[in-house]
N, C-alpha and C positions, 0 to 999 in steps of 0.2 A: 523363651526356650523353644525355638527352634527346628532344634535335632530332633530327630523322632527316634535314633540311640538311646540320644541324653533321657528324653519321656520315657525309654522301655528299662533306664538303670534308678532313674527317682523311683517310678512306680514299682520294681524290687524290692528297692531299699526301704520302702515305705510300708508293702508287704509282711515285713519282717520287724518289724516297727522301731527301724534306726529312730535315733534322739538326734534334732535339732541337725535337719537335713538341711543344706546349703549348697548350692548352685554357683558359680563366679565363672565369670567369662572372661578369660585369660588370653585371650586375642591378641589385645592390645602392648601386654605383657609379658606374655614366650614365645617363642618359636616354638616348644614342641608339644601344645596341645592349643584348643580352640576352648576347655571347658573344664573346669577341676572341678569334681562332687562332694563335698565334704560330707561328713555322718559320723553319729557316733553310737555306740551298743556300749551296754552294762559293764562287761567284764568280757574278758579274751574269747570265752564260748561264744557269748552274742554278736562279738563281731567276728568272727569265722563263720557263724549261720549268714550273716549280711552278706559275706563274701560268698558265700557257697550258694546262696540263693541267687545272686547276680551271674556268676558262672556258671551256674546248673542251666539256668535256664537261657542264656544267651546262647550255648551252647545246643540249645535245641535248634538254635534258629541261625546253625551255623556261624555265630558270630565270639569270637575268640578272641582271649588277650592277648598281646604283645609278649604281657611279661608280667606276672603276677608274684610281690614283693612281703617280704614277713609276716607270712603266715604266721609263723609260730610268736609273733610279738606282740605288741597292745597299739601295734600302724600298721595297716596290712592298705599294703599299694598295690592299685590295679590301672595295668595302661591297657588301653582301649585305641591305642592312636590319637586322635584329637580329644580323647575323653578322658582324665585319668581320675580314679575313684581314689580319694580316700578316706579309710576308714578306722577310726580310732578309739578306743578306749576315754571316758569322760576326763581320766585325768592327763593321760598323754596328750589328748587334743589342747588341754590349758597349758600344757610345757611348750607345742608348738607355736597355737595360736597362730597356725597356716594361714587361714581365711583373712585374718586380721592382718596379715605381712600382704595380701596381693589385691584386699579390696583398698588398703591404703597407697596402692602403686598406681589404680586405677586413672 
């Protein structure tokens, strides 16, 4: 881990005590990012504080998302440019089982 972005969005997320934080390096795998952050929080509130603590503070240090995706839903996507966060609810993250579709492409 590399980035020293990637270091300033883990240690956030960790902050805020996301469940079952996960890193993949998607390099090899997309064109449009170098790193996808998986995480997961309790219920809808918990993961909007994840989100909110990653933007609050990135934001201090002038650094801004692209494009900041379902907020109001139980997957709230954050693009960073080569970074993209996601962040899910315990049970949505089993429906998509993201991590598992692009560490198996690896």
């Amino acid at each position: 881990m590399e980035n020293e972005l990637l270091k300033k969005i883990v240690k956030l997320l960790e902050d805020k005590k996301a469940i079952d934080l996960k890193t993949i390096d998607v390099k090899e795998t997309l064109a449009l990012a170098d790193y996808f952050v998986i995480a997961s929080g309790t219920v809808e509130t918990h993961i909007k504080a994840l989100a909110d603590n990653v933007e609050t503070e990135l934001k201090k240090e002038e650094i801004y998302p692209n494009k900041i995706e379902g907020y109001n839903t139980e997957w709230i996507l954050m693009d960073y440019g080569d970074i993209v966060v996601h962040i899910f609810t315990r049970q949505e993250r089993q429906n998509y089982k993201l991590e598992e579709l692009y560490e198996r492409n690896k």
